[in-house]
N, C-alpha and C positions, 0 to 999 in steps of 0.2 A: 115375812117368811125368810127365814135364815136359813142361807144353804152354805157347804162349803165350794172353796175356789175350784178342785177338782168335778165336783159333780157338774157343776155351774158351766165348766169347760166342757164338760161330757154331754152335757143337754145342749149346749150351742152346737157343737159337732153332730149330735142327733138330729138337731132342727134345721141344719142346713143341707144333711144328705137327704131328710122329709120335702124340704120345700123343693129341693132339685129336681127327684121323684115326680111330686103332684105338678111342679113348672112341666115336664113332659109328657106327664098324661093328659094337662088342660091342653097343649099344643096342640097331642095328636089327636084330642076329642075338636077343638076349635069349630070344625068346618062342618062337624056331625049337626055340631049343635046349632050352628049356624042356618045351614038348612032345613032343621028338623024343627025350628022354632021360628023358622024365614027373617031373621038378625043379623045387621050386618057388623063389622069389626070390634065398633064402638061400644053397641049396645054388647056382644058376647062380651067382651074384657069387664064393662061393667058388669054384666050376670055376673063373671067370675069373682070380680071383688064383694058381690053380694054374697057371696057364696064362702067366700073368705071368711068376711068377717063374723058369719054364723058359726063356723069351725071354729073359730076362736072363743066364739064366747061359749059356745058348747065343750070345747077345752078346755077350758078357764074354769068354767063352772065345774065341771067333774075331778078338777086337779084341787081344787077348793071345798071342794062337797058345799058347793053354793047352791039354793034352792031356787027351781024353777021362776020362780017370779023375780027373783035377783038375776037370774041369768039371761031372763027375757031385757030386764029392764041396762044390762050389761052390754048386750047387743045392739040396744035401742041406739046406746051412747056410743059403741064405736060405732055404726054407719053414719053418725052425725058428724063424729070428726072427720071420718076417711070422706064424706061426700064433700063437710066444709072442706078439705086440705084439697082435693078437686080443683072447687071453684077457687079458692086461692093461689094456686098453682095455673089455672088457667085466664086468672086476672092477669099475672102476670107477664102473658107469652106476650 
C-alpha cells in the first residue's frame, strides 16, 4: 500500500493524539474494571493488551476491506507475537 510522506506524517500525528486519548481513558477506567471483574494490576494491563490487539486487527481489517475470517485469523497472529514478545521480554529480566 502506497501512501505518500505527508499523509503518512498526518496518520502518525493522528495515531499518537488516538493512543494518548484511549492511554487516559484505560487509566481512568483501570480500577473500575479491576473491581468489577475482581483483577488485580497484572491481569487488567493484560485485559488491556487483549483488547488492543482486537482493535487492531478490527482496524486493519476494515482499513483493508479484509474478510472476517482473515481478520479473525489476523488477530490470532498478533496475540501470539505480543504474548511471545512478553515472555521474551520477561525471560530476560
Amino acid at each position: 500500500m502506497e501512501l505518500d510522506q505527508d499523509k503518512v506524517e498526518k496518520a502518525t500525528m493522528a495515531a499518537d493524539a488516538i493512543g494518548d486519548a484511549i492511554e487516559k481513558k484505560l487509566t481512568d477506567l483501570r480500577s473500575t474494571v479491576a473491581a468489577e471483574y475482581d483483577l488485580d494490576d497484572q491481569m487488567v494491563t493484560l485485559a488491556i493488551a487483549k483488547a488492543a490487539v482486537g482493535i487492531v486487527a478490527n482496524a486493519t481489517s476494515q482499513a483493508t476491506g479484509m474478510e472476517a475470517e482473515k481478520s479473525n485469523e489476523l488477530e490470532d497472529k498478533l496475540y501470539e507475537v505480543v504474548y511471545d514478545a512478553i515472555d521474551e521480554t520477561r525471560k530476560s529480566d
